[in-house]
N, C-alpha and C positions, 0 to 999 in steps of 0.2 A: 234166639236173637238177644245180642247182650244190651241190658238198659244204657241210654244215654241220659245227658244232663238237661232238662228241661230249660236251662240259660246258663249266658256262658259271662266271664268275668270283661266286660263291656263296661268300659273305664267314664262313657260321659253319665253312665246310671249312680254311680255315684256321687256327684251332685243330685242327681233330679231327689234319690232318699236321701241325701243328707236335709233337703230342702222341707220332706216331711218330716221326719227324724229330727231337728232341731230349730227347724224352722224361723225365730223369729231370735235363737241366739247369735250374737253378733262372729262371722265366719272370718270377715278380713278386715284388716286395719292397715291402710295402702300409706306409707309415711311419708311418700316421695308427692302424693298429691294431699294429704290429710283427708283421705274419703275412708268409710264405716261403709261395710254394707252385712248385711245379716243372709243366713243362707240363705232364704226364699229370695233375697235382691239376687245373690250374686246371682240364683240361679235364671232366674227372670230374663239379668242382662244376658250369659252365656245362651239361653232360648232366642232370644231377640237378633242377638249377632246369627246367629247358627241358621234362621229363619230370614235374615238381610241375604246371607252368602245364598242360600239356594235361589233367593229373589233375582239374583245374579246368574242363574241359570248352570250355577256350579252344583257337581251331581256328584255321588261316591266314588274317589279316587282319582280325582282333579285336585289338583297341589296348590296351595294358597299359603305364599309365605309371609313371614310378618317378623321384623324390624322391632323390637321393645323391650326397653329395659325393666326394673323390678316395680310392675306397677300393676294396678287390676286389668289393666286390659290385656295383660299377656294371661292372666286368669281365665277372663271371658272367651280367649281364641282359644286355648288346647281346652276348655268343655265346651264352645262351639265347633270342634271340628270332632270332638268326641260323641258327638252327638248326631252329628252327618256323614260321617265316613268321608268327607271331603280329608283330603290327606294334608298336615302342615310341613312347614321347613321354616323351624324356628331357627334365625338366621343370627350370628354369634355379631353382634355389633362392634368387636373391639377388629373386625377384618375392615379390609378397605374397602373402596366401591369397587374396584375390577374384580375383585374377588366375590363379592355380591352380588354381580353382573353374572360373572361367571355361572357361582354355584344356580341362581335362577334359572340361567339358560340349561344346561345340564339337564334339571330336574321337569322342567317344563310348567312353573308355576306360573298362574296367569292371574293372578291376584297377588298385590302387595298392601298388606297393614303396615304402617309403620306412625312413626312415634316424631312432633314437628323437628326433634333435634338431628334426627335423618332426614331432613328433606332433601338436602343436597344428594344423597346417597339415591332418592327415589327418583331425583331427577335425572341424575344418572341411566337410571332403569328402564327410564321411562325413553331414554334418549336412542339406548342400544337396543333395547329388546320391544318392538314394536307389538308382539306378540301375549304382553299383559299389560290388557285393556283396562284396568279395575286397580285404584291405586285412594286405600281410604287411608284417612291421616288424621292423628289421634294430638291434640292437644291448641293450641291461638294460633301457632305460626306455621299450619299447611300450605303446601300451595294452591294455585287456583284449581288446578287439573284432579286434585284430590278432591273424596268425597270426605265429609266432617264424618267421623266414627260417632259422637254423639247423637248426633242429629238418625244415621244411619240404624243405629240399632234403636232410638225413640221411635221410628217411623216402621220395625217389624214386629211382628207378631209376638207375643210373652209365649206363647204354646207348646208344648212338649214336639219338636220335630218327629214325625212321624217315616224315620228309618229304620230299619232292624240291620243292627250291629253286631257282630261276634268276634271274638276273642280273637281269631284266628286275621281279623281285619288289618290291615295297615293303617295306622295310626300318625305318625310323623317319619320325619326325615331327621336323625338326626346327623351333627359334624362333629367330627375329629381330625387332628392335626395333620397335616400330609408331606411329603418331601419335598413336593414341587410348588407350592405355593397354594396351590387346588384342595382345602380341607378333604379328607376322605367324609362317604357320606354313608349310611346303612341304613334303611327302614324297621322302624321300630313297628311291633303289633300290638293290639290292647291286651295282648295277655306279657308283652315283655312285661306291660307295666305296671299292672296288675299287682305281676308276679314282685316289683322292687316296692310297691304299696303297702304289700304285705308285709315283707321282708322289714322294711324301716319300723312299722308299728311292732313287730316282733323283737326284732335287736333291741330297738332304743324307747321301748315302754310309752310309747305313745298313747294318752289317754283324750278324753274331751275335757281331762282339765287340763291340760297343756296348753299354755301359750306358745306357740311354735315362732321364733326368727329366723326369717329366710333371707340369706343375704349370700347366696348362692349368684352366681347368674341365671335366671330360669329360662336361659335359651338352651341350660345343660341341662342333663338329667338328673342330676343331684339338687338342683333348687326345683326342677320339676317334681318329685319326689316328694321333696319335703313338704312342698303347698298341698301336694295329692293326697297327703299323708295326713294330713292334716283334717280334711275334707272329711276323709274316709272315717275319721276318728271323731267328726265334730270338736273337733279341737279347733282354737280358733288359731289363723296365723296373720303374721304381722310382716310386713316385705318391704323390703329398702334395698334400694344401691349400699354396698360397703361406705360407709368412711367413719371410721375406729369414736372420732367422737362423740356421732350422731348414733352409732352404736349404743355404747356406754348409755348416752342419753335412754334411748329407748328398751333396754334392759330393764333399767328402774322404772320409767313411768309407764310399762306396758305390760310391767311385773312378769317378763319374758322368765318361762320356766327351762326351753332349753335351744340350741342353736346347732347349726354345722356349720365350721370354719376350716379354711386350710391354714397347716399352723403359721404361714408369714402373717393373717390376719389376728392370730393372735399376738405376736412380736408387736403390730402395728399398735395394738390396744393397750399393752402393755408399758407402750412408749407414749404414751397420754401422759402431759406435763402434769397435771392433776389427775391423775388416775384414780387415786385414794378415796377423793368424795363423791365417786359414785357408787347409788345403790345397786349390787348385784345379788341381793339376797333372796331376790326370789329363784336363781338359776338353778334347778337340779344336775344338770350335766351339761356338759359343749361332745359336741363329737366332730375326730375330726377327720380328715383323709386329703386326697389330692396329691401331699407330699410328704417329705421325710418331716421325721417328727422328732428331734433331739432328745434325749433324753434331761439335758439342762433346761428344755423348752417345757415338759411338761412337768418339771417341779413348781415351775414359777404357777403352769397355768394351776395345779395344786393348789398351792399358796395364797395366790390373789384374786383369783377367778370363779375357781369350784375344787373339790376332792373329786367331785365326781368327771374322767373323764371314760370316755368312748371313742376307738376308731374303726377305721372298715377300709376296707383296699377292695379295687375291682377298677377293670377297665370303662371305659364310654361304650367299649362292644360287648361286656361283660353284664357291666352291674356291679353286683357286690357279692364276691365271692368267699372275702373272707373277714371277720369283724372279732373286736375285742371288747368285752363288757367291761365293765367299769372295774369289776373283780380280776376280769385278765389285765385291764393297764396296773392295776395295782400292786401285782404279783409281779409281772413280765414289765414291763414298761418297754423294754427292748425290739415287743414282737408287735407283729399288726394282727394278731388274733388266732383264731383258729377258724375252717371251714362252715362256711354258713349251711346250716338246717338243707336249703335245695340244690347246693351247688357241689359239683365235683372238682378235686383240683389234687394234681400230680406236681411231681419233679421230675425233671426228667433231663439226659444227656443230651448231645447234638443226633442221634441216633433215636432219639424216643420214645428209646428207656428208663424205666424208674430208676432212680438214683438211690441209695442205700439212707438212711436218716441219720441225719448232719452231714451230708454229702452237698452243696450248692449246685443248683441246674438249673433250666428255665420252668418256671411257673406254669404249666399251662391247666388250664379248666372250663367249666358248663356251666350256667347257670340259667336261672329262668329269665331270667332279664336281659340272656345273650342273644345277638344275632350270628347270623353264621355266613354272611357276604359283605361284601362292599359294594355299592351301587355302580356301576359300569366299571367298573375296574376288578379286571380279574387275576390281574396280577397280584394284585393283592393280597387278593381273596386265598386263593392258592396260596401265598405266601403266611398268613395267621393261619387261617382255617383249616386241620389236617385233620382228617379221619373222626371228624365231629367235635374236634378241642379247637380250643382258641388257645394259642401261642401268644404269650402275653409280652414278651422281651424284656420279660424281667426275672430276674435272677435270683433265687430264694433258697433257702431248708427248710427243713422239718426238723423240730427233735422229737425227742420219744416220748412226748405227753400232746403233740401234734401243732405245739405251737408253731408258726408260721414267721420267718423273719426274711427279711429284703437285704441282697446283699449288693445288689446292681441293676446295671441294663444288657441288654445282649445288644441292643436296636442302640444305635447313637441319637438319642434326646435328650433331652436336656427339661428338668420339670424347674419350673417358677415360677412361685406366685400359683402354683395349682394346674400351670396350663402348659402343653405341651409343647414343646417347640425342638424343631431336627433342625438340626446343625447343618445338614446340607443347603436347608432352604435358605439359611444365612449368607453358606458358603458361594452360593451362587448369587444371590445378592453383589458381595462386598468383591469379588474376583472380577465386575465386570468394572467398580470403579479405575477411573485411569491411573492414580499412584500404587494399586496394589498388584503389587507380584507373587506374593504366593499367602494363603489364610488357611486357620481352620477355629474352628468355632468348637467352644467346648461349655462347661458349665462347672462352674468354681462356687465352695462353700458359700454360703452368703447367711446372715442370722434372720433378716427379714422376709429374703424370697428364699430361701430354701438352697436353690443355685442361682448363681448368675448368670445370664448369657456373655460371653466372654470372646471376643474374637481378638487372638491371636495374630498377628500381621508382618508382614515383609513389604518392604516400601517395595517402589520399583526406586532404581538407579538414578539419582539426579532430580527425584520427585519430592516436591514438598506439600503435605498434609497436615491437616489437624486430627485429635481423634474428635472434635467438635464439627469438623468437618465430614468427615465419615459418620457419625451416626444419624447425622443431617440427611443424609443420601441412602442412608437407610431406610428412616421416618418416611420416605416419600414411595418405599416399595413394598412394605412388610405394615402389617401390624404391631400395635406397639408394643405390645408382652412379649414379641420375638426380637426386638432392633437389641443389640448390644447394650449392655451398663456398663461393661469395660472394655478398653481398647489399650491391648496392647503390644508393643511397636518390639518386633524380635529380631535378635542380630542371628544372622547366619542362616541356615536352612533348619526348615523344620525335620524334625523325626520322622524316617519313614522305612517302612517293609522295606523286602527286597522288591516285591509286587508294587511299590510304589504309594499304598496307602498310609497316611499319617497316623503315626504312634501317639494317639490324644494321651493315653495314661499316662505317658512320661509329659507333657504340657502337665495336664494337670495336679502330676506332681510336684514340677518344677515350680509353678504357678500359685500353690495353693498353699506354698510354704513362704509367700514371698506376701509383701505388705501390700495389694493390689487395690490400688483407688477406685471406688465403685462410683459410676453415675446413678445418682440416684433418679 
């Protein structure tokens, strides 16, 4: 009989030692509310909630979604639900409410946390989906029907919940981009996460003297990460909504040792009228990923911000597959790294097959941090997921020291600002307005986001539009990191196959050479 492991890497036990383990050292610094709590607090609260939910008669692998931006209580719910096997769906606040309504209905969450600046969005919820009973609201301005989160977690137990957890558990829900407007959705387990826990303190030298800044969105996995990361290390972190010069501020007065950014957030930082008099001297490194990284972009970030930087590439289904040390940006600056320590990762033809090195093909690879489905969508699933790799739709080589470089998409999306957005889901947007006759939506250089969203247009005959107008009628279907920054008006017909599909790389090169006024 072969020995097994006497416990398994069960992600809410991490708070509960970190709470012995450093106990009364201060673990988070919340900037959006100015609260301090030391790890025995956070952990107390993350008990209290986790002991409210079951109060609720929610039991292991009941879905409880929650609405919250960068603040402690989106803390308290992924180690209260690490803690109960109750499952989360941490829900991406910048979608709309139908979309919210949507992904709830779907997953069958019957609990909603959310945060008073959703209220609208929960009433919403509360209107379609009669089905979740249970709607706690975190800050002055909840509604009536809401229970106070304060009050909610004062009024349960501080006690270690007494569930048995394993690795192999379902943990969250998380979303990524989808074509039809419907985020794609995959459950996460405690040992994906575990396994990207690990992986961050190993790349990026994560210590318990780090100040960690998370200014991720932690409804993703990467600002999840970084706080988990943090925990696990006794390092203390500090979490904030982005905005470049509340940033700055808090580098210096929080003697912030290191950060992950996507690089338009540092363009944005960078562009700080007074940038010069703040202190970053405590930064050891920034790491960055999400999107294309200029290479004019990381002299400056050199220069004015740190020598030291760091990045990593991997999917939302991935993780992180493949990462650059501070040593490889310095050398290479060109690549995004080489293969991470647990992950596997190929080139490969439309057949496959490995491709020869410096030969371009798509990316695909394994890692611990991957899933290997899409939640009711099996079209999908079948379409990334082949013979145990994930198909990344992205375009890479190899050379012969193993460096890793990006040279495209295979998939039409479009990355800005860090977030994913397909062009289809635009296209079908802007095609149903009444002056448009024929679109296509592409993504054009841009220095702040990385790309632009960019939609391309044919009036109809006799129609008169704004592009002020059209992005207006966008704003009202889509989220707003997908509505269009430019709009622009095409004579004649667009480019296309003989099969009929449009030839975006002749737009965007036509496009990209040309003086294109961006909405900012």
């Amino acid at each position: 009989m072969r020995p097994k492991a006497t416990t398994t890497m069960a992600v809410g036990r991490l708070l509960k030692n970190a709470a012995i383990r450093f106990r009364d050292k201060e673990a988070l610094c919340c900037v959006t509310t100015g609260r301090r709590f030391s790890f025995l607090e956070l952990n107390e609260r993350a008990n209290r909630l986790a002991n409210g939910l079951m109060s609720l008669g929610l039991k292991k692998g009941d879905m409880v979604a929650f609405l919250i931006t960068n603040r402690a209580e989106i803390v308290d719910t992924y180690f209260a639900i690490g803690k109960t096997g109750v499952v989360g769906l941490p829900l991406n606040y910048r979608l709309i409410g139908k979309e919210i309504v949507q992904m709830m209905a779907m997953t069958g969450a019957k609990v909603l946390i959310f945060e008073d600046a959703f209220a609208k969005v929960a009433e919403l919820v509360r209107e379609q989906l009669p089905e979740v009973k249970t709607f706690i609201g975190i800050g002055k301005g909840i509604p009536d029907f809401a229970l106070d989160y304060d009050k909610f977690i004062a009024d349960a137990s501080p006690d270690e919940p007494k569930v048995e957890i394993t690795e192999e558990d379902d943990y969250y829900m998380n979303l990524t981009s989808g074509t039809t407007g419907l985020p794609k959705s995959y459950m996460l387990t405690h040992y994906n996460n575990a396994g990207g826990i690990l992986d961050a303190t190993m790349m990026f030298k994560v210590t318990e003297d780090d100040s960690v800044l998370v200014v991720f969105p932690m409804f993703g996995r990467v600002g999840y990460v970084w706080m988990a990361a943090a925990i696990y290390n006794g390092a203390r972190h500090v979490i904030m909504n982005f905005e470049p010069r509340k940033a700055l501020e808090i580098i210096g007065t929080e003697k912030i040792t290191i950060t992950n950014w996507v690089p338009p957030m540092a363009t944005f930082v960078l562009s700080v009228p007074d940038f010069d008099k703040f202190d970053l001297s405590s930064l050891r490194a920034v790491v960055f990923a999400g999107a294309a990284f200029p290479t004019p972009l990381q002299e400056q970030v050199r220069k004015r911000i740190t020598p030291n930087i760091y990045e990593f590439y991997g999917l939302q289904e991935t993780a992180i597959i493949v990462n650059a040390s501070t040593k490889d940006k310095a050398k290479n600056p060109a690549s995004i790294g080489k293969v991470s320590p647990w992950a596997e990762l190929r080139i490969v033809d439309a057949f496959g097959n490995d491709v020869p090195v410096g030969t371009t093909g798509e990316i695909i690879a394994k890692a611990m941090g991957g899933t290997t489905q899409y939640f009711k969508n099996e079209k999908q699933t079948a379409e990334t997921f082949k013979n145990g790799w994930c198909h990344t739709g992205d375009l890479g080589y190899l050379d012969k020291e193993g460096y890793v470089y990006i040279s495209g998409r295979v998939k039409d999306m479009i990355v800005t600002g860090g977030q994913n957005v397909f062009s289809a889901e635009v296209e079908n947007i802007l095609i149903a307005h009444p002056a448009v006759a024929d679109c296509a939506v592409i993504g054009l250089p841009d220095e702040k986001w990385g790309e632009a969203v960019t939609a391309v247009i044919i009036k109809k005959a006799g129609s008169e539009v704004t592009s002020e107008e059209v992005i207006a009628f966008c704003r009202k279907e889509m989220a707003g990191f997908k509505v269009p920054k430019n709009i622009i008006w095409h004579e004649g017909q667009l480019p296309r196959t003989p099969t009929g599909k449009v030839q975006k790389y002749i737009l965007v090169d036509m496009y990209s050479k040309q003086d294109v006024p961006a909405r900012k």
